[in-house]
C-alpha positions in Angstrom: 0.0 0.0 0.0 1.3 3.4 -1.0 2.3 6.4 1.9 1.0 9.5 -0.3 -0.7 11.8 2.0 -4.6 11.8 2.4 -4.3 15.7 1.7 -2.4 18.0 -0.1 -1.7 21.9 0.9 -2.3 24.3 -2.3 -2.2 28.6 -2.2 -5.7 30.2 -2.9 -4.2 31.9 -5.9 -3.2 28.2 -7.3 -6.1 26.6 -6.8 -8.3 29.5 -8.0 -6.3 29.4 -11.5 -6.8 25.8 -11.2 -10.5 26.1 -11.3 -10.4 28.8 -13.9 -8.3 26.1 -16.1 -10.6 23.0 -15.1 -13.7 25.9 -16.2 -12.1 27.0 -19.1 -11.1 23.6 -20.5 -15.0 22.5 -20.0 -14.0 20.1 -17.2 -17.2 20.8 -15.2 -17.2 18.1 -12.9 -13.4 18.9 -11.8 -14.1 22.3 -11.3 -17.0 21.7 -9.2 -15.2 19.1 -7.3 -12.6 22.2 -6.9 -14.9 25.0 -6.1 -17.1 23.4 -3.7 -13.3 22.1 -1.8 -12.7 25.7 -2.1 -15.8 27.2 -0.1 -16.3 24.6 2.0 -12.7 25.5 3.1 -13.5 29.2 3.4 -12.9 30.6 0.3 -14.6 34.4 0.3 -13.1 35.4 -3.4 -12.0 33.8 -6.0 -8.3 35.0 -7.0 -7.2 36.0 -10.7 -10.4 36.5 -12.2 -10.7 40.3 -13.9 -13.0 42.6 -12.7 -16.5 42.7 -13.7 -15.8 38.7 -15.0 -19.4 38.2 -13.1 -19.8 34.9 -15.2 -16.8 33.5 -14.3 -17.7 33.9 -10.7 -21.4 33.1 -10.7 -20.1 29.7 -12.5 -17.8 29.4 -9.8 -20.4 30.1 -7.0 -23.4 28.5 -8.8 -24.4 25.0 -6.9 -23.0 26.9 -3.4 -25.8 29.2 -4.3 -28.5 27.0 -5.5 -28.1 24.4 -2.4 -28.4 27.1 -0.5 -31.7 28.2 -1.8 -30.5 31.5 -2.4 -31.1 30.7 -6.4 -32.4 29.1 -9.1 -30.6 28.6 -12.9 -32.7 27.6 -15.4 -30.9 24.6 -18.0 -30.0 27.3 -20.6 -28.6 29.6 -17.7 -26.0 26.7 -16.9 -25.4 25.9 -20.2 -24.3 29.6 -20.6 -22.3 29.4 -17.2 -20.2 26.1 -18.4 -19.5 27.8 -21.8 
């Protein structure tokens, strides 16, 4: 049986541009596995995203904000999100 660690330490900043990447590439599921890491973590703001990008971060944020009943995205409002 291997000895790799159960958990790895990343920076914000890495694993922000890490979710951009996983987002930009289309890799949906990886990003949400990322994102929802993230803010369970404590992530208030997701580095290296240019200001007024409010798509980037509502994809980022999106099933945060939806399980918490604070919103509701329509199919074609996702489908727009995931690019």
């Amino acid at each position: 049986m291997s000895d790799n660690p159960t958990h790895y330490k990343f920076d914000h900043e890495v694993m922000s541009m890490i979710w951009v990447a996983l987002h930009e590439s289309g890799l949906e599921d990886l990003a949400q596995v990322v994102s929802d890491t993230m803010i369970t973590q404590g992530c208030q703001e997701l580095a290296g995203v240019a200001d007024g990008d409010a798509t980037t971060l509502l994809a980022f944020w999106k099933n945060f904000l939806e399980e918490k009943g604070l919103v509701h995205f329509s199919k074609t409002d996702i489908e727009e999100l995931d690019g």
